[in-house]
ZAMARGU-4260 file (C-alpha; in steps of 0.2 Angstrom, whole numbers, plus 5000, padded with zeros to 4 digits):
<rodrens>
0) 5654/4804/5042 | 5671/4809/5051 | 5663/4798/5067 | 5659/4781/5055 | 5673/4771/5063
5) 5668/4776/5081 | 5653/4770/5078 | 5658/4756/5070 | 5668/4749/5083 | 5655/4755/5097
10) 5641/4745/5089 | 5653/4729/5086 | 5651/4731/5067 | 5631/4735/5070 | 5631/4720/5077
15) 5623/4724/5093 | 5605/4725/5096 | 5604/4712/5082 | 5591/4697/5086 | 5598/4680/5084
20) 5601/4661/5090 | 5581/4658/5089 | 5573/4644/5095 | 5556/4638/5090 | 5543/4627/5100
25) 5537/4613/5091 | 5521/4619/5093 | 5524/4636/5085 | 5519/4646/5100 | 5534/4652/5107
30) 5553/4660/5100 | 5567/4664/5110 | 5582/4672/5106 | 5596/4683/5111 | 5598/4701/5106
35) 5607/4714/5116 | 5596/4729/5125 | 5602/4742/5109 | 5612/4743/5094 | 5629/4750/5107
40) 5624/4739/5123 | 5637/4725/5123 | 5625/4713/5135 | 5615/4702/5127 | 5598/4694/5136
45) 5588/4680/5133 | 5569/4686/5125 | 5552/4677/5121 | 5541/4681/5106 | 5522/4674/5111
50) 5506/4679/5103 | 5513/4695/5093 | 5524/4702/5107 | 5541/4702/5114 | 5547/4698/5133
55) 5560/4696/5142 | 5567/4682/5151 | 5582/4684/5159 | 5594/4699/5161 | 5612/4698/5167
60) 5612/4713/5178 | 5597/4707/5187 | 5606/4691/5192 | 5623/4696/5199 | 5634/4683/5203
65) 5653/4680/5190 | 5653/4691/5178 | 5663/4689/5164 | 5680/4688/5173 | 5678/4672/5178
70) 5671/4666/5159 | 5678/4649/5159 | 5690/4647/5145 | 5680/4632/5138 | 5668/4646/5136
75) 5678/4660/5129 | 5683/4646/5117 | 5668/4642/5112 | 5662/4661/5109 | 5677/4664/5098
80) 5674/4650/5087 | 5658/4656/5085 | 5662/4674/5083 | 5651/4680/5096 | 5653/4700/5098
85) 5643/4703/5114 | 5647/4697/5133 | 5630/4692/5145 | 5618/4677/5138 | 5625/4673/5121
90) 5620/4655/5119 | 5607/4643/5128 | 5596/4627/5126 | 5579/4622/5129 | 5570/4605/5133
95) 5559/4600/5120 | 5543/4608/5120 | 5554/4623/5123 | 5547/4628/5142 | 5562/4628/5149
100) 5578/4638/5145 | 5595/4635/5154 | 5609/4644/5150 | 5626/4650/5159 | 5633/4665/5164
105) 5650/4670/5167 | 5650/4649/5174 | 5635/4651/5183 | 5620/4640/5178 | 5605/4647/5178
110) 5588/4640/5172 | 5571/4652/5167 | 5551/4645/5162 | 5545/4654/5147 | 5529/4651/5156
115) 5532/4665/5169 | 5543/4666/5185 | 5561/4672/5186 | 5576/4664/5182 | 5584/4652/5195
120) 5603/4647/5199 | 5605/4630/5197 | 5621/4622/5208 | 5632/4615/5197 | 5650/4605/5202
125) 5661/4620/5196 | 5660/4635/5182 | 5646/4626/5170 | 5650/4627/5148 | 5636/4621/5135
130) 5623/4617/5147 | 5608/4608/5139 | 5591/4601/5148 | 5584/4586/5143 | 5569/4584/5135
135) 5556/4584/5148 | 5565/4597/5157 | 5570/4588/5173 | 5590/4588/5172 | 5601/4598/5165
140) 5617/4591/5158 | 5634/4602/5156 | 5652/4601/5156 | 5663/4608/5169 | 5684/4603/5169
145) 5682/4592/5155 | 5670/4580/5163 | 5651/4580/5160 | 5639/4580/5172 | 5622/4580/5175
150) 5610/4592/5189 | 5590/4591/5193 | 5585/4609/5188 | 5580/4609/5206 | 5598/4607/5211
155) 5597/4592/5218 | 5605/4575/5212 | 5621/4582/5203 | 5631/4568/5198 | 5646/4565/5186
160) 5641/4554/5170 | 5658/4554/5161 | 5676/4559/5168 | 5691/4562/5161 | 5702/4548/5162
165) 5718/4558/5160 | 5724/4577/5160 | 5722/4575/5139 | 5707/4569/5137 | 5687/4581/5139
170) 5669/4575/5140 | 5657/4582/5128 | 5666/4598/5119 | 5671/4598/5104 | 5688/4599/5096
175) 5695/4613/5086 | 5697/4607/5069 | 5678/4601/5074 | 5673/4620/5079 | 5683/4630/5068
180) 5682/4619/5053 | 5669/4608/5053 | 5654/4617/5059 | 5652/4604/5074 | 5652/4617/5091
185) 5643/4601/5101 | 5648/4588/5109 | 5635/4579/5117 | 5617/4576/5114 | 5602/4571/5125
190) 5592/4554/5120 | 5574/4558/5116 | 5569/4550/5131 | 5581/4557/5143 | 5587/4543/5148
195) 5604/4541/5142 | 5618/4553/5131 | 5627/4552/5115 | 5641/4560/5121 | 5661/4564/5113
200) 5676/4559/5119 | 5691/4568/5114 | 5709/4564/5118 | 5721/4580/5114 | 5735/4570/5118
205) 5742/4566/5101 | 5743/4584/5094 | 5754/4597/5097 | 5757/4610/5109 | 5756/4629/5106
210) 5760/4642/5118 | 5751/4658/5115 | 5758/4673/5127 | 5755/4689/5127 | 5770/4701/5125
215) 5759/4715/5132 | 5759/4706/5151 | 5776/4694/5152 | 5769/4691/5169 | 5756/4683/5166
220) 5758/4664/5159 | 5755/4657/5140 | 5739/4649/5137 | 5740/4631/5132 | 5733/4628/5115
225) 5730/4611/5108 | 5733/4616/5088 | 5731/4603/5075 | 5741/4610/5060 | 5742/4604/5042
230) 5749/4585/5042 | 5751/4584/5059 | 5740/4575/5073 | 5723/4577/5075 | 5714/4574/5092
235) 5708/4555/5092 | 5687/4558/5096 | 5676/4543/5102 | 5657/4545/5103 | 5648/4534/5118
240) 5630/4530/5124 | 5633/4538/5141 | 5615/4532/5152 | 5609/4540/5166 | 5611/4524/5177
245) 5630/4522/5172 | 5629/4514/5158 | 5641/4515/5146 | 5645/4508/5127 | 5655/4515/5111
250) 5649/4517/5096 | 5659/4507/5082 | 5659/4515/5066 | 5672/4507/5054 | 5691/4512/5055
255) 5691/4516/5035 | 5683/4519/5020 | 5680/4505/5006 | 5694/4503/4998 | 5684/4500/4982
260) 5674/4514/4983 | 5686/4527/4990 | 5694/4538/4976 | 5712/4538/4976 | 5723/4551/4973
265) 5742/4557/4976 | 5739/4556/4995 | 5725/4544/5001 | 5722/4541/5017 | 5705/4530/5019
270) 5704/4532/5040 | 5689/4537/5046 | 5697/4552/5056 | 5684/4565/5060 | 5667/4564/5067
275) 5658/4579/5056 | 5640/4575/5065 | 5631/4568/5077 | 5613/4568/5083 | 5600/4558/5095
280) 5584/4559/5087 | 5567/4549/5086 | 5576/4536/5076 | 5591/4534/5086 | 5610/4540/5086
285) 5619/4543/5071 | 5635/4550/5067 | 5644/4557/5052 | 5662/4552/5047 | 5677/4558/5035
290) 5691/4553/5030 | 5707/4560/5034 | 5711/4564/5016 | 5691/4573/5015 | 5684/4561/5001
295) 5672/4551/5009 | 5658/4554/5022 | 5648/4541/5029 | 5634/4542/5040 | 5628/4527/5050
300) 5613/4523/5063 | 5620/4517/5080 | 5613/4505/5090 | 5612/4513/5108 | 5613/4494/5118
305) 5627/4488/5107 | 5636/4503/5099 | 5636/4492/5082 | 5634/4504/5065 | 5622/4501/5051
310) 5627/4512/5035 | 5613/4525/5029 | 5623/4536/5018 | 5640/4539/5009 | 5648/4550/4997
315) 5662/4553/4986 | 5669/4565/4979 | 5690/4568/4970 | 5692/4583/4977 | 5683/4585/4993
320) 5666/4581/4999 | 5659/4598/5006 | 5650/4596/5021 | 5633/4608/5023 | 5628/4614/5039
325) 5612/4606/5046 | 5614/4588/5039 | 5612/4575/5040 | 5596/4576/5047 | 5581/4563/5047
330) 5563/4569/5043 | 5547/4562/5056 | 5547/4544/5044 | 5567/4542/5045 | 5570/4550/5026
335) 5589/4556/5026 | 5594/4574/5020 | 5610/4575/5013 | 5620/4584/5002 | 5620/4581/4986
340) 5629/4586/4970 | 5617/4589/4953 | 5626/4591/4937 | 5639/4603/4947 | 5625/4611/4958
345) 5627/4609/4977 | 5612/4600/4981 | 5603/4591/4994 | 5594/4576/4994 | 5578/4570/5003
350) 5578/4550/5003 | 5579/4547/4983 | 5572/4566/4980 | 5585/4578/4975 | 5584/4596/4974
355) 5582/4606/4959 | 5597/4608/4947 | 5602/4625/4948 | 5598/4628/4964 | 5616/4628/4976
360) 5611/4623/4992 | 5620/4633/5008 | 5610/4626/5023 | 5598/4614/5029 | 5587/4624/5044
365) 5576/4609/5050 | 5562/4597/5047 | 5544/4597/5054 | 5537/4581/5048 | 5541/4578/5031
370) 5544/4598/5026 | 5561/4599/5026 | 5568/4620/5026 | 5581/4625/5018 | 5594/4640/5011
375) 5600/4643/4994 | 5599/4653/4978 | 5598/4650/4959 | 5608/4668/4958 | 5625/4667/4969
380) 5621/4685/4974 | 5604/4679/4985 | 5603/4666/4996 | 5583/4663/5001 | 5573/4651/5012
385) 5564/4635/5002 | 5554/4621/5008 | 5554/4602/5002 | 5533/4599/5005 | 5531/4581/4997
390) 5513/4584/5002 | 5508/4602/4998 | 5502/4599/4983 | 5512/4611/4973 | 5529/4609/4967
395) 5541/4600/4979 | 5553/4611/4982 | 5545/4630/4984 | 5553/4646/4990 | 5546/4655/5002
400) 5557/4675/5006 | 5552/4684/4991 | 5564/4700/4992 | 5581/4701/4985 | 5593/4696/4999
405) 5602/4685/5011 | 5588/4674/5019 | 5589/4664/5034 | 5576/4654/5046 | 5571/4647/5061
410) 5554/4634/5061 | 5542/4626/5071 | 5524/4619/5068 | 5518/4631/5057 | 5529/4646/5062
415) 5543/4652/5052 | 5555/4665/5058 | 5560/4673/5045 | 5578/4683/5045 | 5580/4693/5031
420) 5596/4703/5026 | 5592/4716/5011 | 5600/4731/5004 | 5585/4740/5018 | 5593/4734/5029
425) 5587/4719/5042 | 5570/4714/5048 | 5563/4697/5058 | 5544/4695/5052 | 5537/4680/5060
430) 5524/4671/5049 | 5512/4658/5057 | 5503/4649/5043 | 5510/4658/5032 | 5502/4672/5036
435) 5512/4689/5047 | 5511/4686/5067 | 5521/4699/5071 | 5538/4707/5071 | 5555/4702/5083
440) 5561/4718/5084 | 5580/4724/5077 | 5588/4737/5088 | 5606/4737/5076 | 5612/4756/5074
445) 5610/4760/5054 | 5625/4766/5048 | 5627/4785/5043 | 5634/4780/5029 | 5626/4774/5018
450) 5632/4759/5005 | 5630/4763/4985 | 5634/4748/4979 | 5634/4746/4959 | 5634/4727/4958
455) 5643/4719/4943 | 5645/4706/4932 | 5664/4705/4925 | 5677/4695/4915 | 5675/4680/4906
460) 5670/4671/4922 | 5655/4682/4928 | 5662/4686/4942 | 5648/4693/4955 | 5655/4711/4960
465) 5651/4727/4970 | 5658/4744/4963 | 5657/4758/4978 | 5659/4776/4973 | 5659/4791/4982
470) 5641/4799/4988 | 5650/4818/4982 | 5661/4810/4963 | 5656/4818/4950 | 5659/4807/4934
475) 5659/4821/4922 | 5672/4829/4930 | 5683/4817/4922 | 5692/4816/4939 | 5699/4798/4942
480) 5699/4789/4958 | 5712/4778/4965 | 5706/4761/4970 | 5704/4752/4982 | 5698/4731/4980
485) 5691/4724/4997 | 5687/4706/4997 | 5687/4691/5005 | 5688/4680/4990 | 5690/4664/5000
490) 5679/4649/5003 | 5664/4649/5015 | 5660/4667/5013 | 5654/4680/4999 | 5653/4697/5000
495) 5647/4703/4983 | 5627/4698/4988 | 5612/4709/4985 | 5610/4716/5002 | 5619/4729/5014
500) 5632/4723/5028 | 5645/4729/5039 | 5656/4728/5023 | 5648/4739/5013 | 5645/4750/5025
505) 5665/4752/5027 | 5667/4751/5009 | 5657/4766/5007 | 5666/4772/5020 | 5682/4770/5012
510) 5675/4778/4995 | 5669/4792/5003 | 5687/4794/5009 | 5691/4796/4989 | 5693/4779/4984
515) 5684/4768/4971 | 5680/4754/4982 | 5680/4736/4972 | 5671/4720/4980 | 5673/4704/4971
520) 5667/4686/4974 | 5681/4674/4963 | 5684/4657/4962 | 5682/4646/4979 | 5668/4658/4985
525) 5653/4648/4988 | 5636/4649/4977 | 5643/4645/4960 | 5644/4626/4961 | 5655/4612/4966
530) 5666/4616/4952 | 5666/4634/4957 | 5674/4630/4974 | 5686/4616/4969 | 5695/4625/4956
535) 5709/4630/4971 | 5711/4612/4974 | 5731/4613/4976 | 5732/4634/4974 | 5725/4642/4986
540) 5732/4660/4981 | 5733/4658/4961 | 5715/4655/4954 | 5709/4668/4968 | 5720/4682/4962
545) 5717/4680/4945 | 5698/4682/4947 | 5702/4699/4958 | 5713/4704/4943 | 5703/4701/4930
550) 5689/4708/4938 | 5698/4725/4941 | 5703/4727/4924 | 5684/4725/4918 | 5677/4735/4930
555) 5690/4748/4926 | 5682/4746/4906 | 5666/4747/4912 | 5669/4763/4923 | 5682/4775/4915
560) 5684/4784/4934 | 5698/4770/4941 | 5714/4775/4942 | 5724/4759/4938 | 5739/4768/4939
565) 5734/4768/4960 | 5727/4751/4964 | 5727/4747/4982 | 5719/4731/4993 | 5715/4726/5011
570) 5706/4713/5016 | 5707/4702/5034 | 5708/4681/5037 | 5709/4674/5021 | 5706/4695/5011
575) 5723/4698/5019 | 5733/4682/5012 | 5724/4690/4997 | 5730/4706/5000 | 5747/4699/5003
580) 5748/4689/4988 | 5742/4702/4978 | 5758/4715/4982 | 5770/4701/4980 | 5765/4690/4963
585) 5756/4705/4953 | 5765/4722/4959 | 5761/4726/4943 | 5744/4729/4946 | 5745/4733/4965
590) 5753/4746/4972 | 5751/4745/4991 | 5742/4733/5003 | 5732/4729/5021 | 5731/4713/5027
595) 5723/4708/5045 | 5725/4691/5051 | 5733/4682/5037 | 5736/4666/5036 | 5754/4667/5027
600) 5762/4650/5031 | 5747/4638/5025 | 5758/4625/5036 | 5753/4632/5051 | 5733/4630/5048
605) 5722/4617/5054 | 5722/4601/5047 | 5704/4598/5041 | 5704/4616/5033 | 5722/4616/5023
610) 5723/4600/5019 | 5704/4600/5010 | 5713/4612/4999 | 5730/4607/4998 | 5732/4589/5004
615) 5746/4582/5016 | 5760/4595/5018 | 5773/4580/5016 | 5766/4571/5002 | 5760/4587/4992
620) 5775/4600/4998 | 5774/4611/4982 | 5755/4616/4986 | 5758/4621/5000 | 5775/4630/4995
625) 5763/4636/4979 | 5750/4644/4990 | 5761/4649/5005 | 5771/4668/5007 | 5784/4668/5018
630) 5796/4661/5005 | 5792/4674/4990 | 5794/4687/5004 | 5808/4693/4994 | 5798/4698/4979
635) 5790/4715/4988 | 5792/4730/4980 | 5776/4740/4986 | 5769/4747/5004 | 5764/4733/5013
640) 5754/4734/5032 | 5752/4720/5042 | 5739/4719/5056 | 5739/4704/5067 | 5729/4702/5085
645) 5742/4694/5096 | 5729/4681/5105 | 5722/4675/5089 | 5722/4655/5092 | 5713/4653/5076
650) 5727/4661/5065 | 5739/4661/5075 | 5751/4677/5076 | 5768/4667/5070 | 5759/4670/5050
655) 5762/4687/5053 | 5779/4686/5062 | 5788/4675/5052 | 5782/4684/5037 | 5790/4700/5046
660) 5805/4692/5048 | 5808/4685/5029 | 5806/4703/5023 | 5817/4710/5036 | 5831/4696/5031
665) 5825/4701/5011 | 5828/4720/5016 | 5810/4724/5013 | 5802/4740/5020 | 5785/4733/5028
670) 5774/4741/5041 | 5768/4727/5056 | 5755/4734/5065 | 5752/4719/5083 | 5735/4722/5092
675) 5740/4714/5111 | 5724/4706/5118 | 5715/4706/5104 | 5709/4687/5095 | 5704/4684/5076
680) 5690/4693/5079 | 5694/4710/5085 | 5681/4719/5098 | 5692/4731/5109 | 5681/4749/5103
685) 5698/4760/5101 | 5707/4747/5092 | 5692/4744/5078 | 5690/4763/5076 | 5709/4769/5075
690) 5714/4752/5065 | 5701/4759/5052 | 5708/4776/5053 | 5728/4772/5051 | 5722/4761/5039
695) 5715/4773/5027 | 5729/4786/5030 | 5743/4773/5026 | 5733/4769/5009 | 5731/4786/5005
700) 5749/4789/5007 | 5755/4773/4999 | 5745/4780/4980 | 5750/4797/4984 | 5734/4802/4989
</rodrens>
């Protein structure tokens, strides 16, 4: 027990030896993947799965060459916007029939058959990022300096097919408000036929300059980052039909929205600012538009000869209209799948067929010919796999993971890779025909603690909640136990779900320290409905604390062990604005806080993230002086540590620091705790273990413990 945050830290939060990123042949024959050699080893390989049993394709220590010391940093970019804990092969692509597998390594491009043989370096014009075959397997196309390029997997023929035209502008990555808030990581996609791209341009020059040093090493130079905040300038992106022979035409989408249709509100702004999605498939390009102000999103076909538009979708919504990860997408006859919203339920809709009412939608896996696969649950506790079958002769839409959980999948043919999440723990089962073919294996450490989890409905809003007592409390002791809440609380994520993470491994770990470890999933959490997520429209802090509050006090009815005399939180990202906000507007309730990571001054976040929630900071200035807390810094009375990684370009340091600095000038005693080197998602094994540590020890202190 005393070794849990060693471990912890060691295994990445058990993230190592975890199976992910799969790929499935069309044909349903093959899976690949990426899973490290064990639950400590930090290396992850590339794997196949074939007739019932595992191999594997290509090990970094069997390659040589860079290692991760000469990572580009378009990659290391990429990695951290994708919160990949390992180092080695943590992405890769494969043609279509999923033969071929290229990948890069440490900016090396290499290339391995799935067929047999050992992995090849392919020559590439300089350190590769994103590389991707095409679909018969001949070429490989990456991106090196910002230009994208194209190579023979024989290494002959590489040529350029798109190059910068200035220092400001890149050839098929994406943008950060694109990765970090949109879901799109891509930014270029083959044609079916191999013959020609659709491919992102993206000019950085209208947005603003950041300069991320690090204190620990004033040697070495600030990293440049191109940082998009809240009402400031976003990066201009142009998509383009980029052929192999040199070809080249722009895609015109319209500048705005329809001024008729587009809902107004007090700030509007109808340009068609952000590319959300984008494809090549048997039915041509298409791309996915949104408005600046997030109220409409248009997809439209693209002619690849002319680059003219024709509209196939578009929504509305007064608040926001959510985007959901995996559309839109177009079934084998061309049907659309796009979100949907169904009496307040998060929906998706296949052409004119809508999903059950009920049902909240999360993801859209894929389609194999008309089936189209899909995540969600009619409890926001679960989350499992469903499948639209218009032709299997049952109901439409059929769930298909049976086990309480969080469900996920990867299909092809007729084999589904199942990833299942459950309070057991994980498991990949493979079915093919709906019948088992085997099992990828999970090599993740279990953690010695083990989570008791009591989950809970409370408060007049039901709010979805985990209670975590110590293994050794005995509650006829009539001994009560200080607590500790532990949320997230913020969109895009929920915590309180029937099935054993990292987080309630730690939360046990916490409770078995002596606290009465609370969990809850509040307004703005996803699950619960459009109506669910919107209510912080214009607050981000208010409606969120409230639900935590609430929720404490009717656990605390419910279980007469919590001490609500000594009420602590912690939480990281969005949990420690939570945590923040918690100590500074209800210090009546809490009594000493942990935040990591928090995003205090909601100025300085991304455009297409704050201003979903908050609009434009100079047309709506009091939600954002509502929902910001640097300037009620004043207003703290109880222990407050903050914990910040100094090379987080996501949320940047300055939250943190200028927080520090209006305590200071308010005369308020406050613990900052700066992690040098470490980004938003922090790795280093001694830093995770003792943070952990301290950070018990400070709370235990704090509630005179």
């Amino acid at each position: 027990m005393a070794g849990f945050p060693d471990v912890f830290a060691r295994t990445r939060r058990f993230s190592l030896g975890l199976p992910g990123r799969f790929t499935v042949s069309p044909d349903g024959a093959r899976v690949l993947f990426v899973r490290t050699g064990s639950g400590t080893d930090p290396v992850s390989r590339l794997w196949l799965f074939e007739d019932g049993a595992e191999r594997l394709l290509a090990d970094p220590a069997a390659l040589g060459g860079p290692g991760e010391e000469s990572l580009p940093e378009e990659e290391g970019v990429r990695r951290e916007r994708a919160r990949v804990t390992s180092s080695g092969i943590t992405s890769y692509a494969t043609d279509r029939a999923a033969r071929l597998a290229v990948f890069a390594l440490g900016g090396a491009l290499w290339a391995v058959r799935t067929g047999g043989g050992e992995p090849w370096p392919v020559p590439a014009a300089g350190p590769a990022v994103d590389p991707r075959p095409s679909p018969d397997g001949s070429l490989v196309a990456y991106v090196t300096g910002g230009a994208l390029r194209v190579v023979g997997t024989d290494g002959t023929g590489d040529r350029p097919l798109a190059v910068p035209e200035a220092p400001d502008v890149t050839y098929g990555l994406a943008e950060h408000a694109a990765a970090e808030s949109m879901g799109r990581r891509r930014g270029y996609w083959w044609s079916p036929d191999g013959d020609a791209l659709l491919v992102a341009r993206v000019d950085q020059a209208p947005v603003a300059r950041w300069y991320l040093a690090d204190p620990a090493d004033p040697a070495r130079p600030p990293r440049v980052l191109r940082y998009p905040a809240a009402g400031t300038a976003n990066a201009g992106v142009t998509l383009h039909v980029v052929g192999l022979d040199g070809r080249r035409t722009a895609v015109r989408p319209p500048a705005g929205a329809d001024p008729g249709e587009h809902p107004e509100g007090v700030w509007t702004d109808r340009r068609f600012e952000y590319v959300t999605a984008a494809g090549w498939d048997a039915h041509g390009p298409y791309l996915e538009v949104q408005t600046r102000d997030q109220r409409t999103v248009a997809l439209f076909a693209a002619d690849p000869a002319t680059g003219a538009v024709r509209p196939l979708d578009v929504r509305h919504d007064e608040a926001w209209v959510a985007l959901v990860p995996g559309t839109p997408l177009r079934t084998a006859s061309g049907a659309v799948v796009v979100p949907h919203v169904r009496d307040g339920t998060r929906a998706v809709r296949v052409g004119e067929v809508v999903s059950p009412a009920g049902l909240q939608v999360r993801e859209v896996l894929g389609a194999v010919g008309e089936r189209v696969y899909l995540t969600g649950g009619e409890e926001p506790t679960e989350s499992h796999v469903w499948v639209y079958d218009p032709g299997g002769g049952g109901p439409a839409f059929r769930r298909l993971s049976g086990e309480p959980g969080v469900h996920t999948a990867a299909v092809g043919g007729d084999t589904l890779v199942l990833d299942a999440l459950t309070c057991g723990g994980r498991s990949v089962p493979v079915l093919r025909g709906g019948r088992p073919a085997g099992r990828i294996a999970v090599l993740a450490e279990t953690p010695a603690v083990r989570p008791r989890a009591l989950p809970l409905s409370l408060g007049e809003r039901a709010v979805r909640a985990h209670l975590h007592l110590p293994s050794w409390y005995d509650p006829a002791s009539g001994a009560r136990l200080p607590v500790l809440l532990s949320p997230y609380g913020g969109p895009g994520v929920r915590l309180a779900v029937r099935a054993h993470g990292w987080w309630s491994a730690v939360a046990q770990w916490f409770a078995e320290q002596g606290f009465a470890v609370l969990i809850a999933d509040g307004r703005g959490t996803p699950g619960r409905g459009r109506d669910w997520e919107v209510a912080v429209r214009g607050d981000r802090l208010g409606p969120a604390l409230e639900d935590q509050v609430d929720a404490l006090h009717a656990a605390a009815e419910r279980c007469p062990a919590l001490d609500l005399g000594r009420v602590a939180v912690r939480g990281w990202s969005y949990g420690g604005y939570l945590a923040i906000g918690a100590v500074l507007d209800r210090p009546d309730v809490f009594h000493a806080a942990v935040a990591g990571g928090a995003p205090a001054d909601r100025r300085l976040y991304d455009t297409h993230w704050e201003e979903r929630f908050l609009g434009h900071p100079d047309v709506e200035p009091g939600n954002y002086e509502r929902s910001s807390l640097v300037g009620r810094a004043h207003r703290l009375t109880r222990p407050l540590m903050l914990v910040h990684g100094l090379a987080d370009d996501n949320v940047v340091a300055a939250h943190t620091l200028r927080l520090s600095a209006a305590l200071l000038a308010a005369g308020r005693p406050h613990t900052v705790l700066p992690l040098p080197g470490a980004a938003h998602l922090v790795t280093r094994e001694e830093v995770v273990a003792n943070q952990l540590r301290l950070e018990a020890e400070f709370l235990r202190r704090s509630l005179g413990g």
